[in-house]
N, C-alpha and C positions, 0 to 999 in steps of 0.2 A: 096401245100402240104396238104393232108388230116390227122389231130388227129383223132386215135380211143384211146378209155379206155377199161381197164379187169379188174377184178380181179381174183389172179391166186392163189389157197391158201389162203386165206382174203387176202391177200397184193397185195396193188395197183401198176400194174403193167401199164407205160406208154410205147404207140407205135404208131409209125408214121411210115406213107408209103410216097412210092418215085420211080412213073417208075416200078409200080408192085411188090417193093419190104419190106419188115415191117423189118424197124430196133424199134429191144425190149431191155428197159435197164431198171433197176431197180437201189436204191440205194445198195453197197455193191457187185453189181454181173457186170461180163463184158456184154458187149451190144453185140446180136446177130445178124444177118441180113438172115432173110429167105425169100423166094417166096412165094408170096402170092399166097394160093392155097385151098382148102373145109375147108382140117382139119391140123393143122398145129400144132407139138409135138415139145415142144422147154424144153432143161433145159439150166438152167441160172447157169455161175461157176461163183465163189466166186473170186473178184477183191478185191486182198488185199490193195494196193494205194486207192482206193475207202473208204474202212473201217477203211482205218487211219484217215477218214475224221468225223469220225460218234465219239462221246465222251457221256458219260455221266456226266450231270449236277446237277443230283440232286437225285430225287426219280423218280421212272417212266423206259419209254424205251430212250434207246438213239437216239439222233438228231444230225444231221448234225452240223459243226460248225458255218457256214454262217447261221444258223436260229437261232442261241442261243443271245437272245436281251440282255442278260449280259455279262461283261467286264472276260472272259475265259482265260488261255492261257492252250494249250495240249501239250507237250511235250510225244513223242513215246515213243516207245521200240530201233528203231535203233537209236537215241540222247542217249540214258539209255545206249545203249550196246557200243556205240561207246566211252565209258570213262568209262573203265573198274574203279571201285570203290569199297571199302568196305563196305559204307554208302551210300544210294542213295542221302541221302542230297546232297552229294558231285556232284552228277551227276545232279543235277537240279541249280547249281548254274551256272547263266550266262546266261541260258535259258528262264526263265521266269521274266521278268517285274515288279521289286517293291518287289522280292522275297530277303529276306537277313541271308546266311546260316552263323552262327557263330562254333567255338567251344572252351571252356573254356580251353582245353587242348590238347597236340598232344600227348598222351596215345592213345594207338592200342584199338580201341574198343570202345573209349568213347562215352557215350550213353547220352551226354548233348546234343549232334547239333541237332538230333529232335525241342526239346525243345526250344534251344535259337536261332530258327529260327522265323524269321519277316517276315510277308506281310503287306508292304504302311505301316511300322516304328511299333514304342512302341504306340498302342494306350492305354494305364491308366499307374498310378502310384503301385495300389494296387492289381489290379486282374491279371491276367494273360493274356499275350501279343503271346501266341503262337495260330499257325493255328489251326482249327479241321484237324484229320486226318481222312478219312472216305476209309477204305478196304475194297471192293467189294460189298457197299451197307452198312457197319455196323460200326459205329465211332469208333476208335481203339485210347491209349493212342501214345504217339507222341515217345518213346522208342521202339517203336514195329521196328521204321523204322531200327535201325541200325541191327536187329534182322533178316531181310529178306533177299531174293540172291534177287538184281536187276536186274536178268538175268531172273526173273519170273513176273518181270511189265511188260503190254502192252501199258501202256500209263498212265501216269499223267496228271491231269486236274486239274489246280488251276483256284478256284472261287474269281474273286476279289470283286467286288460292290455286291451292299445290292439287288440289281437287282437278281443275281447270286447267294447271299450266305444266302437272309432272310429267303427261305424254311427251313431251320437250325434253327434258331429264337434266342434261349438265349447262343450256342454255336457258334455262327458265326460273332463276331464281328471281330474278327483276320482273316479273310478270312477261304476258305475251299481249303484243298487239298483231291482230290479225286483218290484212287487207281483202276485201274482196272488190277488184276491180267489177265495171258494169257490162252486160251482155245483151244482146236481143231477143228478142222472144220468137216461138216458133208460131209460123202462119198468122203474124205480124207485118203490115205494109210498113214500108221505111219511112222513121219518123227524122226529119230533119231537123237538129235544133242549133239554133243559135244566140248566142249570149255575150253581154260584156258586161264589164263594171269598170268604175270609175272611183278614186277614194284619193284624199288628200291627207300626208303623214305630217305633223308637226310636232313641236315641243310640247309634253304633256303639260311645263309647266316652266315660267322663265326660271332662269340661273342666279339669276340676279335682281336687283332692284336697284340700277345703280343713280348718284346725282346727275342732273339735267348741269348744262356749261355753265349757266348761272351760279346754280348751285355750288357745285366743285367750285368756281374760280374766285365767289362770295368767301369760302369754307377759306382756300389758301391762300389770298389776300389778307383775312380776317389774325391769321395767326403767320402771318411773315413766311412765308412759302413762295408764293410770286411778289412780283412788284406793282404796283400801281399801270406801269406801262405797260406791262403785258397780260394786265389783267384788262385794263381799255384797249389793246388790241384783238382780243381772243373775244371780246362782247362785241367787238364792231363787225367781228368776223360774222355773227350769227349762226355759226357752225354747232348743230346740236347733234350727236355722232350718235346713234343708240349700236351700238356693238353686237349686239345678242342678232338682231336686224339683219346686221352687214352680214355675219355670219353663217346665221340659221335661215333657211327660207322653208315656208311649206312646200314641200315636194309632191306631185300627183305621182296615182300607182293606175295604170288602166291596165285591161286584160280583154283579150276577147275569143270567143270558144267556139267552135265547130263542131257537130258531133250528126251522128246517122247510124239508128241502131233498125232492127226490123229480122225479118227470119221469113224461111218458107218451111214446107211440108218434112223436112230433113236437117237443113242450114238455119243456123243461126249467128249475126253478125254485129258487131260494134265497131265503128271506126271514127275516130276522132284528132281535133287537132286545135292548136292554142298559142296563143302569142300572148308575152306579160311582160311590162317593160316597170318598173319601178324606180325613180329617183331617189336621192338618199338628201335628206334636210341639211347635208353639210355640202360642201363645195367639192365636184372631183368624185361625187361618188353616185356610185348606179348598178343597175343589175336589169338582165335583158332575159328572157327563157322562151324558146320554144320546145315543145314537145307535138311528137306523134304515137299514136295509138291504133290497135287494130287486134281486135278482140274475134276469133273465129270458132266456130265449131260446127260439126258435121258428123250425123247418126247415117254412117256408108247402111247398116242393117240391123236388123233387130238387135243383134248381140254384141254390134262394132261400133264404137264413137271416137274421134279423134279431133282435137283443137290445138290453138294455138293464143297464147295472148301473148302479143308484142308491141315492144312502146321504147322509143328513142328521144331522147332529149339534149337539146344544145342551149349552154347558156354563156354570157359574158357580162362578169364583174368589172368593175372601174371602184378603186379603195382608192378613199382620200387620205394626202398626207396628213391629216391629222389623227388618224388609226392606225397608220403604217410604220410599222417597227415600233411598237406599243406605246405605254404611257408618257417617254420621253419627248416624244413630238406631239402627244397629245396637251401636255404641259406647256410646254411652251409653244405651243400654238395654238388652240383655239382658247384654251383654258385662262392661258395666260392673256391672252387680247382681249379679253373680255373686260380686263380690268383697266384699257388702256381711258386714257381724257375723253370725255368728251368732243371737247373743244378741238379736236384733231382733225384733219376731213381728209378720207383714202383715197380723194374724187381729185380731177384738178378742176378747171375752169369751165371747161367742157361735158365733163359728168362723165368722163372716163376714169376706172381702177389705176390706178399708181402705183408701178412697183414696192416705189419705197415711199414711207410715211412720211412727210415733214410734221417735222417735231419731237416725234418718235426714233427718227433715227434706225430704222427698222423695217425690214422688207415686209410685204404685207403676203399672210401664211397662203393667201391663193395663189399668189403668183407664185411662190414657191412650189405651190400643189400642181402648178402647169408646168414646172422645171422637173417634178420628179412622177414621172406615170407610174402609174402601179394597176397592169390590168391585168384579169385571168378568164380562160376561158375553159370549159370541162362539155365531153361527149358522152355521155351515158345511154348504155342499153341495155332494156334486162327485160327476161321474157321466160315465157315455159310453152315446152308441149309435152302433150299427154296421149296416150292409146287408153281405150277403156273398156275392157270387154265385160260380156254378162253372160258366160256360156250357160247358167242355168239358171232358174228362176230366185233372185234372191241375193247373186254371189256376183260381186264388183270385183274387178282385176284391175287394177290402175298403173300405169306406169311414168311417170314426169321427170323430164329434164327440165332445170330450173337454170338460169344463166345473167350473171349480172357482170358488167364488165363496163371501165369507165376508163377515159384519158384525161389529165388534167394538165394544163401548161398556164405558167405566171412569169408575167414578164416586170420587172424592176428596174427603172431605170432614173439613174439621176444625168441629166445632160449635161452637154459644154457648158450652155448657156447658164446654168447654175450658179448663181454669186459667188458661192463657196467654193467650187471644183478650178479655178482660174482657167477655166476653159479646156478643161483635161474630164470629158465623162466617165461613165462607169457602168454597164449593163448585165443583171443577173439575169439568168433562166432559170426554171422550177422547174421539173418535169415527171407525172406519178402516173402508173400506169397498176389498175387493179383487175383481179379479174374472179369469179367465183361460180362453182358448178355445183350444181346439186342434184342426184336424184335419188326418186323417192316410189319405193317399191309397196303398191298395197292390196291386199285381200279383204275383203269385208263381206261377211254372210249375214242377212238377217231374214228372219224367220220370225212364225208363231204360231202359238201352242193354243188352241181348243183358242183361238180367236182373241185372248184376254192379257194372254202373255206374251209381250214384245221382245225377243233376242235381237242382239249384234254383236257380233263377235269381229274383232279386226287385227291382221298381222301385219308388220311391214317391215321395210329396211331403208334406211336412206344413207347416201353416203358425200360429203361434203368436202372439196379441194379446193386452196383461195390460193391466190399468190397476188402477192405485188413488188415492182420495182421503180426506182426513179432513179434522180441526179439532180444536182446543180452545177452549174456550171456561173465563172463568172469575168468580165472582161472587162479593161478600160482601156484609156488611149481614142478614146472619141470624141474627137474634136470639131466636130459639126451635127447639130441637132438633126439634119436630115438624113445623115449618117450616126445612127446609133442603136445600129443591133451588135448584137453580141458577135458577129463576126467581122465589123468593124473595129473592132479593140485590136491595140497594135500588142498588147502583151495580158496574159491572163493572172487571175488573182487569186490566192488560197483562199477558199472556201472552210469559214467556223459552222460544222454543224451541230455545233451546239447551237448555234442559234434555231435551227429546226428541231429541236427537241427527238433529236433522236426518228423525227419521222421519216426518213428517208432512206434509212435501213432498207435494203431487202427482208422479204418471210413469206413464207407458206406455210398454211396449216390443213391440217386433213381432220374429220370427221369418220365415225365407223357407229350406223347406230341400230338397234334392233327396238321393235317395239310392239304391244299389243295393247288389247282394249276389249271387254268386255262389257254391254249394260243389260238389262233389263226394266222392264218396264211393267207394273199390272193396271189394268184396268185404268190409265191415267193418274192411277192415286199414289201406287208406290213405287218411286225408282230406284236404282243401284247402278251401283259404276266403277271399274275397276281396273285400270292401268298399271303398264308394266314396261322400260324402257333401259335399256343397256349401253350407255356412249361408250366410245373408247376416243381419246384424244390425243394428238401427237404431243401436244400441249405439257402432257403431262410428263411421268416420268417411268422408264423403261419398266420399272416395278410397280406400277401401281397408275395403270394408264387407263383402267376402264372402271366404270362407277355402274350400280344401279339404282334405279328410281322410282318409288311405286306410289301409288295414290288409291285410296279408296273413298267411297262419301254414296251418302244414303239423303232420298227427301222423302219428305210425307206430303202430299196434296189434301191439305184439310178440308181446302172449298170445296173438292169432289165429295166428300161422305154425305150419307145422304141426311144428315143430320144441318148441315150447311147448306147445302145444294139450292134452295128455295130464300135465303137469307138475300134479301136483295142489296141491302146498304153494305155487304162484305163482298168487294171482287174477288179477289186475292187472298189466299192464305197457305202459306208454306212452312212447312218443318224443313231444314237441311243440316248436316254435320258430316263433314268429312275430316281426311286426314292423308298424309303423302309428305312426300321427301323431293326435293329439289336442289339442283346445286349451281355454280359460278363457276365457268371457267374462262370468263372472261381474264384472262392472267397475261402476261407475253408468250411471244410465242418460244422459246427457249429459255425459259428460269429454269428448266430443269436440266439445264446441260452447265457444264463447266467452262465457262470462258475469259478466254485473254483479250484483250485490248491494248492499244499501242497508246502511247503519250514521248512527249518530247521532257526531257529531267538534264539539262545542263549543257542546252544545243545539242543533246546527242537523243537520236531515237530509241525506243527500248518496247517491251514488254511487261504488262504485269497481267493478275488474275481480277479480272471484270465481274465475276460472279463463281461462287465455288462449286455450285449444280446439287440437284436435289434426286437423284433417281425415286424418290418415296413420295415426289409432291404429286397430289390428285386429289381424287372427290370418294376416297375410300368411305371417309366418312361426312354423315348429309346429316342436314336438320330437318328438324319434322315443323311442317307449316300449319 
């Protein structure tokens, strides 16, 4: 068999003949077979099986997954779609290796699972143990996730080892999870697709197993607890209460999805859109999200490329009071009903809900969950554009602006009609506003030597600025439920933020990072790979504010030698070993400064020192992964 080489459009194209015939295949595209003859016109279509294989790792163009010398795992789009979900977290759980998705609560919406997800455990006690999130090239906070339709990822690529995650440097101690949203393909007609799902959430498993009216009122007649009369009362009643029942209901979750992807001669396009409504199995709670999406790119010429991918989402929460202001309303409200008589009935005569229980002597916790609304609702939008140029054969220029920016408002409210308030309401506002930029500067040259030897060499810069601010605000003096917003309150009321834990602070942090990347390649068999990243963080401390980070790792392709090559019952076989340094600066954003705070000591205002400041705190020194 005779090898020839081309290049066809800079991209190296490989082709072998057989019996006068040249089969040509490329990465991403299906293998053609033509006659070998003077002049020979071939185009190459786009093998989708092919391009599930191709991920992005880092900064740069994407690589195959067999030549990635770090510890990766990719999870598609058809694993993402085949478990229809509200939260993509949800759908990456079981999938990946060492990944561990938590959630603090089973509220519709909850926007903790980002957050208290792990890769390879809790690495620190003080800094922060979650992944980076990195959207389309542009690090995004770990909230964004529950924000997105997972019906617009193409593939998830978690970075495990310091091999894989040191290009990151003082962000990548927790591993890297890497999005890559979906595109259309070029000189592709527009494919419309449309989609829903349907799923009902329940109790995994009852709370209880409590006695039937019989039961109980046999149990407390038997041992002098009721009386006789009112033990033949409560049986004539035929009232058999199941509480768990009254409670708990199954709740539907439906979704339904839009999308239209396609490309011509230049333009390539993705645009999509979604609506998800989800109820929540307790009373008063629910969660509503629409998102839009619009994925674009466009080759103006040979050497110019320029896109944009953007996507907005709006959603609205409804918290029940039985999660609202934590486990003391959870206690005594759903917790505690559970345990109420049987023999009790919440219903009157008509089969309507009953404020108050007879017998109980006790309002019943929905109605109270109708006296006090607890809604929220958040605007998110986060997006990049890029310029791409190629002035000579081989050498990428990139440049991206990354942008995520979100409004939150939460309304709290206990009304007049309140049993407890004697007709005198109370209404809080929340209000968080975040916002973050990113960009990211990069060079990438790749080349090769006598056809065997694969170079990439890459340099960049990125620089990152966040800020956020809120308030609370809060008012009473409202004394008509249809009158009860916060500018209704005839007089205003100090605000404990301690009860926000502190999130309400204003902060901004800045980012300063440099980096580079070199690999090699031979012949398929041996790879190398060698990064190099410089943060500096405001985070840290005047003296000691920028850290470096380096990784190297080496594989061996076994199954290429020719020794293996022909072993049919062996797919796969790999040697890999690396080594690199990563850090956490998931910290606050000022421990390293010296500060006061106010408190009140004897009805009188005053001063003390809130923190003593560390000018030496930073990532001077790293661990080796």
């Amino acid at each position: 068999m005779n090898n020839f080489y081309l290049f066809i459009n800079q991209q190296f194209i490989i082709l072998y003949s057989s019996a006068g015939t040249l089969v040509i295949s490329f990465i991403g595209m299906q293998s053609q077979e033509v006659k070998i003859k003077p002049n020979v016109n071939v185009v190459l279509k786009s093998d989708a099986e092919a391009l599930d294989e191709v991920v992005v790792v880092g900064y740069g163009s994407a690589k195959k997954v067999g030549t990635v010398v770090g510890s990766i795992a990719n999870v598609t789009s058809e694993k993402i779609a085949s478990r229809p979900v509200v939260n993509v977290m949800d759908a990456l759980q079981g999938q990946v290796a060492g990944l561990q998705v938590f959630t603090s609560s089973g509220d519709p919406g909850d926007k903790s699972m980002a957050a208290s997800s792990y890769l390879r455990g809790i690495g620190s006690l003080t800094a922060g143990n979650a992944p980076l999130y990195v959207l389309d090239g542009s690090p995004v906070s770990s909230e964004i996730m529950s924000m997105m339709n997972p019906n617009d990822f193409a593939s998830v690529t978690v970075l495990k080892d310091a091999s894989a995650t040191s290009i990151y440097g003082s962000r990548a101690a927790n591993g890297v999870i890497y999005i890559t949203t979906k595109r259309g393909k070029m000189n592709e007609k527009a494919v419309v697709t449309v989609s829903g799902n349907y799923g009902v959430s329940m109790l995994a498993k009852d709370v209880a197993t409590p006695m039937s009216s019989s039961q109980l009122l046999g149990y407390q007649l038997k041992h002098g607890i009721i009386t006789q009369e009112t033990y033949d009362k409560y049986m004539a009643s035929g009232v058999n209460t199941n509480w768990q029942d009254y409670f708990f209901k199954n709740a539907p979750t439906y979704q339904g999805n839009l999308s239209v992807q396609g490309g011509g001669d230049k333009s390539l396009y993705y645009l999509s859109a979604s609506y998800m409504n989800q109820e929540g199995i307790v009373y008063g709670s629910g969660y509503e999200r629409y998102t839009l999406r619009a994925n674009l790119e466009t080759k103006v010429n040979d050497w110019l490329r320029i896109g944009a991918n953007i996507a907005g989402a709006y959603d609205m929460t409804e918290t029940s009071l039985y999660t609202y202001q934590g486990s003391n309303y959870t206690a005594g409200g759903i917790l505690g009903t559970l345990l109420n008589q049987p023999y009790f009935n919440p219903y009157d005569e008509n089969g309507n809900r009953l404020e108050k229980i007879p017998g109980l002597n006790s309002y019943d916790p929905n109605y109270l969950t109708d006296k006090s609304p607890n809604k929220g609702n958040q605007a998110q939008f986060n997006g990049n554009a890029f310029i791409q140029l190629t002035p000579i054969k081989g050498l990428t220029l990139r440049s991206q602006l990354g942008i995520e920016a979100y409004d939150y408002r939460k309304t709290s409210k206990k009304l007049s009609s309140h049993p407890s308030v004697d007709g005198i309401g109370t209404t809080t506002e929340l209000f968080k506003r975040n916002s973050q930029f990113t960009i990211t500067n990069t060079a990438e040259y790749k080349f090769d030597v006598n056809y065997d030897h694969h170079i990439t060499l890459l340099a960049g810069q990125e620089g990152i600025k966040s800020n956020f601010s809120g308030f609370v605000s809060k008012t009473t003096g409202q004394n008509d439920d249809r009158l009860s917003g916060i500018w209704s309150g005839t007089s205003a009321l100090l605000v404990n933020l301690d009860d926000y834990s502190g999130s309400m602070n204003p902060y901004s942090y800045a980012y300063l990072s440099f980096f580079g990347r070199a690999e090699y390649a031979y012949k398929e068999k041996y790879y190398a790979d060698f990064s190099v990243r410089n943060d500096a963080s405001s985070r840290f401390g005047a003296d000691n504010r920028a850290a470096t980070f380096f990784s190297g790792g080496l594989m061996w392709n076994i199954k290429e030698e020719d020794f293996l090559k022909d072993v049919d019952f062996l797919t796969s076989l790999k040697l890999k070993g690396s080594v690199g340094s990563t850090g956490n600066s998931e910290i606050g954003n000022y421990d390293h400064l010296g500060l006061v705070g106010t408190r009140n000591y004897n009805t009188q205002g005053g001063w003390y020192i809130s923190a003593p400041g560390n000018e030496q705190l930073g990532l001077g020194n790293t661990d080796f992964d």
